[in-house]
C-alpha positions in Angstrom: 91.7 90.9 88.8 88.1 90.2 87.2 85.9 93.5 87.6 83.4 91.1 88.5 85.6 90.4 92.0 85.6 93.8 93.2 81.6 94.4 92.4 81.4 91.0 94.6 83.6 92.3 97.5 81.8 96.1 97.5 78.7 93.7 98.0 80.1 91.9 100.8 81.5 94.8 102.7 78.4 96.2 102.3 76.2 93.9 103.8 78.5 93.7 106.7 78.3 97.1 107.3 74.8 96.7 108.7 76.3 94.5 110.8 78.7 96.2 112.6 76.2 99.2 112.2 78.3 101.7 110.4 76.5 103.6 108.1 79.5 104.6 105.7 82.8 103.4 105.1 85.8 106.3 104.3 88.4 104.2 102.7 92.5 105.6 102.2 95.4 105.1 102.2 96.3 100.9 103.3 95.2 97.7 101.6 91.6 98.5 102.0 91.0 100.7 99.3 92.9 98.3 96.3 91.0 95.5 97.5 88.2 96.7 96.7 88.8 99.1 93.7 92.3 97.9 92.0 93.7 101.6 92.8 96.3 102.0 95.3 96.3 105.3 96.6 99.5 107.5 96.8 100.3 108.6 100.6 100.3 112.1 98.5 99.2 115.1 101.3 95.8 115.5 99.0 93.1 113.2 99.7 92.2 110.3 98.0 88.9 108.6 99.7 86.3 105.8 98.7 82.6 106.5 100.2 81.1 103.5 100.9 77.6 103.3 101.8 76.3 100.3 103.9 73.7 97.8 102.1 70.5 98.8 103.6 67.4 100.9 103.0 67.6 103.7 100.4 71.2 103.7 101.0 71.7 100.0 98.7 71.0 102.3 95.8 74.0 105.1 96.3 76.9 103.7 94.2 80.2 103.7 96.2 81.8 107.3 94.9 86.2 107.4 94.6 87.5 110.9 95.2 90.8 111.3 93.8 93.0 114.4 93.1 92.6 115.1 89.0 95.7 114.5 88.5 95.7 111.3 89.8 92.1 110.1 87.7 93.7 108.6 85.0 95.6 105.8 87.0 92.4 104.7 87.9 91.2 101.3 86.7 87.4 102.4 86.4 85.3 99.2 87.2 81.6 99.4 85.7 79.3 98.7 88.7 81.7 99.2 91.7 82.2 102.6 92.3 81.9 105.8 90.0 84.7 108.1 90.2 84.8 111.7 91.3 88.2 113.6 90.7 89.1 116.9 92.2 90.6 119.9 91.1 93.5 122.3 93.1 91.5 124.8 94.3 88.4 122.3 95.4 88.1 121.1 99.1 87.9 117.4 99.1 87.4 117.0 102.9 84.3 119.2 102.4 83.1 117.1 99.3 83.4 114.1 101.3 81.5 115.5 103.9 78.6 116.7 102.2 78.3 113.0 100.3 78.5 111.6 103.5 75.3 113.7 104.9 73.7 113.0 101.8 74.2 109.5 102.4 73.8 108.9 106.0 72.1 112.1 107.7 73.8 114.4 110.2 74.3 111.9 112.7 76.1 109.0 111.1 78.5 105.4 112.2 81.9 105.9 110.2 84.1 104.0 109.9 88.1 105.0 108.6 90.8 103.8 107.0 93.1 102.4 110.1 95.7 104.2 108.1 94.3 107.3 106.9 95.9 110.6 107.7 95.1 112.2 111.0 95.1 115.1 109.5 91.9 114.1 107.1 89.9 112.1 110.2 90.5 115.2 112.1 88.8 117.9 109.5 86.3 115.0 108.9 85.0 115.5 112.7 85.3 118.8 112.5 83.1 119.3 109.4 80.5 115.9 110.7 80.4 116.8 114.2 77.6 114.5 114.5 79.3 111.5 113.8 80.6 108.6 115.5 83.6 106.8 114.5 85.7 103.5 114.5 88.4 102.0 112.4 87.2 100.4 108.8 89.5 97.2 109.8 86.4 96.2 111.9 84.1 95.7 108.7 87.0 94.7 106.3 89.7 92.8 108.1 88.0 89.3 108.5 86.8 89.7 105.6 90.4 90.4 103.6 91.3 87.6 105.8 89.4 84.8 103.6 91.6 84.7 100.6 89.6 83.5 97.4 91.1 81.1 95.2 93.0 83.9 92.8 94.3 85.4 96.3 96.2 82.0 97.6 97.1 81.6 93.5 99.2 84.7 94.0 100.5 84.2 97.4 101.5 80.8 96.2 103.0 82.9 93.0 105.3 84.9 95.8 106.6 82.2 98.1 108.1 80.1 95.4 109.3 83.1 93.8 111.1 83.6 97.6 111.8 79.8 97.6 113.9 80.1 94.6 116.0 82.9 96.0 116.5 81.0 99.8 117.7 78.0 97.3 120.2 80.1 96.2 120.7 80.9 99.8 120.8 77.6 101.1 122.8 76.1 98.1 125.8 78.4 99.2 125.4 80.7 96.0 125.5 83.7 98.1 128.4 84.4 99.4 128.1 85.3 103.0 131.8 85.3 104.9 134.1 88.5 104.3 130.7 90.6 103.6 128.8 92.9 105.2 125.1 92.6 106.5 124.0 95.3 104.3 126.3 93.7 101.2 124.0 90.3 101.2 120.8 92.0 102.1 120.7 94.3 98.8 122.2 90.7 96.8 119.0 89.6 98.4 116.6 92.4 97.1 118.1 92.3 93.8 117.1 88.2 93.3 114.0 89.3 94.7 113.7 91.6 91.7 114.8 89.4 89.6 112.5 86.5 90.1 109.8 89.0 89.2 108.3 91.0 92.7 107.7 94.3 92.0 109.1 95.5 95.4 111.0 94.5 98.2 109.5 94.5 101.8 112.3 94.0 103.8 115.6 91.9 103.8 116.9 91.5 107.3 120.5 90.1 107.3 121.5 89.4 110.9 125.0 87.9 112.1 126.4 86.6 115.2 125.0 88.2 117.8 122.4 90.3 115.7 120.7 87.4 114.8 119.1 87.6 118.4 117.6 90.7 117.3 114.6 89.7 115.4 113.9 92.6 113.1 117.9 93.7 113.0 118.4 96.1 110.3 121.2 95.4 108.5 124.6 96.9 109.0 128.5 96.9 108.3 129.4 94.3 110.6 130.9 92.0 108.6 129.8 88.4 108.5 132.0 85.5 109.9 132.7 82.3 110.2 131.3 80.4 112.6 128.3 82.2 112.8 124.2 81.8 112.7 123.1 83.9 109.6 119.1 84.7 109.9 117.7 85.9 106.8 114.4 87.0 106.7 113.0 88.6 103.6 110.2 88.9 101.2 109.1 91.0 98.3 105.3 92.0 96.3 104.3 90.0 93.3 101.5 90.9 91.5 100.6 92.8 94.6 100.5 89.9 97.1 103.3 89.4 99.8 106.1 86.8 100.5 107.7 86.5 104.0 110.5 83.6 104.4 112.7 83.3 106.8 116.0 80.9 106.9 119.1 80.4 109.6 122.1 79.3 108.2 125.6 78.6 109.5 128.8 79.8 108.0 130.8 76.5 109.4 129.8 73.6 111.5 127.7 75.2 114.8 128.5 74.2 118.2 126.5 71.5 120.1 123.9 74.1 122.0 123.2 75.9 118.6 122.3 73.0 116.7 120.1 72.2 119.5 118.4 75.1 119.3 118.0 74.8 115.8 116.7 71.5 116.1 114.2 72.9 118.2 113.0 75.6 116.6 112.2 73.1 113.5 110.4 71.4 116.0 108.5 74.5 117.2 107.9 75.7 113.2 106.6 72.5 112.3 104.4 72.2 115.2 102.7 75.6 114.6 102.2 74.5 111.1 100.5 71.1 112.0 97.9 73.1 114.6 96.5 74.8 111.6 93.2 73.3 111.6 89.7 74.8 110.6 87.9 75.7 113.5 90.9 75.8 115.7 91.3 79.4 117.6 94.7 81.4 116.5 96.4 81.3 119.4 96.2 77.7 119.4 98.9 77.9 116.6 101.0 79.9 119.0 100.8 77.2 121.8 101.7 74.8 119.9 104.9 76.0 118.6 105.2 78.3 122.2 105.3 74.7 123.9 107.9 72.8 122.3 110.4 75.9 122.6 109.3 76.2 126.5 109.5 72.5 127.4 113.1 72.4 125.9 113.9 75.1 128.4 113.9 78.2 126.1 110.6 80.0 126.3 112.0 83.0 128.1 113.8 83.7 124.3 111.0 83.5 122.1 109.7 86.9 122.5 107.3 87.7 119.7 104.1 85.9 118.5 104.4 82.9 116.1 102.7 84.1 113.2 100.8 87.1 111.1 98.4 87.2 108.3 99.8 87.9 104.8 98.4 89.1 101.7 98.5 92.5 100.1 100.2 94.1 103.4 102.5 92.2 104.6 101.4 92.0 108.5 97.0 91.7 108.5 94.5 89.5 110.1 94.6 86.8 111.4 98.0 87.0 114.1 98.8 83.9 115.7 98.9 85.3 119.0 98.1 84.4 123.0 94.4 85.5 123.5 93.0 85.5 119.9 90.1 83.3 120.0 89.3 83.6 116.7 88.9 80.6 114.7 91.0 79.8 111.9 88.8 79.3 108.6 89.3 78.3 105.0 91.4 80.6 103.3 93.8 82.4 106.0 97.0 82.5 105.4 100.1 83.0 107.6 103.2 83.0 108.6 104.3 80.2 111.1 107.7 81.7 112.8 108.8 80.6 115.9 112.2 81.6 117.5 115.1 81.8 120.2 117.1 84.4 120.7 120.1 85.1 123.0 120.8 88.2 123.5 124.5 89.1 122.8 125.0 85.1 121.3 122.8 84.1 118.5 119.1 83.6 117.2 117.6 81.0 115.8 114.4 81.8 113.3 112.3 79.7 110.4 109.6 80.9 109.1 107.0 79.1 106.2 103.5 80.7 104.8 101.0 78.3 105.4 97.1 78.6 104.1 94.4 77.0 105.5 92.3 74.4 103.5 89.4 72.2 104.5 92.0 69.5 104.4 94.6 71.1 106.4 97.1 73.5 106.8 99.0 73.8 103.2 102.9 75.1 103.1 103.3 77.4 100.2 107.2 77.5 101.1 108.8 74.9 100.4 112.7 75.7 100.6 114.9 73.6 102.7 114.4 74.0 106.6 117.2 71.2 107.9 119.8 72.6 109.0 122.3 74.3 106.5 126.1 74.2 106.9 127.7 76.7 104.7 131.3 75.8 103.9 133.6 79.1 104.1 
């Protein structure tokens, strides 16, 4: 990433600080913090924290200071102009440092805002040593922001799906051999293609069978896989830091009648989700519109989770395509669209796509098959 992104996004976050009216910004552990600087942040039990302070008055001058343990400083990317970098030895107490920048910033009665994930061991010696202060969560300034993906952000999200396309070809072509093996067997063949096709971790590679696949996040087990069977296999990995999240159903043999109805109608669901991606539409549009299709075929009592989540560095973030979020969709989010059925103790039926909003429409960055795959055994 260009130093000159992060300078930009400091500015940004900045400047809506004073409008959210928080004084400073205590970034952590979470996505937060590399966004901004490059550095992720160990989840080590010493404290790494970025002082941000908002854009206005005297306080535009303070450069944004990183506290990091020392013998963490040299994996830190410095980035002229964004933030200057203060490491801390063993015997120093980095709460208290962080405090007294903080009073030096913002006075004795300040607006904080934290990391959502930061320890709560840190937040609570923070409000023990600013007793002054009032707090909320940092996702309030930088989650719609995060949310607008720039051009080099969808580049590398686009980067990750077809890296996951290529491995649910494989799938889908039958070059993974699924009957005689266990769950667990064809989830780690999963995260080693992953690997291979160049993420740098693996998120999660759920393998569910037979009647695990109406478990939506089944971890994957011993049972061994089938014939006759719905396969779902949901996985995704990190490339260059941004997320991929892909889901495919597959069947080991030629599904009975009701299945590959419910199949049909869960494409019909996904791609209806997909098409109500439009600028200016609210989120949970996105879920009515895949919600409807699955409800007027008579199965809305089995889709029990929301039809989609924002995806970039993390995984799950802003915006979630969910029943009462009213925000509108914009340029630049980017989501998963995954509608399902499941029947508990029978099958499930899932497909999931990343889509990213343009100001033409919605765009599919996954493009790996989604009719309906018959694996021979």
């Amino acid at each position: 990433m260009r130093p000159d992104t992060f300078v930009a996004r400091l500015a940004r976050v900045r400047q809506a600080m004073v409008g959210a009216g928080v004084d400073a910004l205590l970034l952590s552990l979470g996505a937060d913090l590399p966004w901004l600087t490059g550095y992720t942040a160990m989840p080590l039990e010493r404290l790494t924290m970025l002082v941000v302070p908002a854009a206005e008055g005297a306080r535009s001058e303070q450069v944004p200071v990183l506290f990091v343990p020392e013998l963490e400083a040299p994996r830190v990317a410095q980035v002229p102009g964004a933030f200057a970098l203060a490491p801390w030895g063993e015997t120093d107490n980095p709460v208290a440092m962080v405090a007294d920048l903080v009073r030096v910033i913002t006075g004795d009665a300040p607006r904080l805002a934290i990391s959502d994930r930061a320890w709560a061991t840190f937040l609570l010696q923070l409000k023990a040593s600013l007793p002054g202060a009032r707090w909320t969560v940092a996702s309030a300034v930088t989650a719609p922001l995060r949310a607008v993906k720039d051009e080099s952000e969808v580049a590398a999200l686009a980067a990750a799906s077809a890296a996951a396309d290529r491995v649910a070809a494989r799938l889908l072509g039958g070059e993974i051999a699924l009957v005689g093996r266990t769950e667990r067997q064809v989830s780690a063949e999963l995260s080693r293609l992953l690997l291979a096709e160049g993420n740098e971790r693996v998120n999660f590679a759920i393998v569910a069978s037979g009647p695990n696949a109406a478990s939506p996040h089944h971890e994957a087990s011993d049972r061994v896989i089938a014939a006759g069977e719905a396969v779902v296999c949901d996985f995704g990995g990190a490339l260059d830091g941004y997320c991929s999240d892909i889901t495919r159903t597959v069947f080991t043999g030629d599904p009975p009648a009701e299945l590959r109805h419910i199949y049909e109608v869960v494409a019909q669901a996904q791609a209806a989700g997909v098409d109500a991606a439009e600028v200016g539409v609210p989120c949970h549009r996105v879920d009515e519109a895949a919600r409807k299709v699955i409800t007027d075929a008579g199965y809305g009592q089995y889709f029990i989770h929301r039809t989609g989540h924002g995806i970039g560095l993390e995984e799950h973030e802003d915006p979630y395509m969910v029943s009462g979020n009213g925000a509108p969709i914009a340029v630049g989010h980017a989501f998963s669209v995954e509608p399902g059925i499941y029947m508990a103790g029978r099958w499930g039926v899932r497909i999931e796509d990343i889509v990213v909003v343009t100001s033409s429409g919605p765009l599919n960055l996954n493009q790996a098959d989604r009719g309906l795959t018959v694996l021979s055994v």
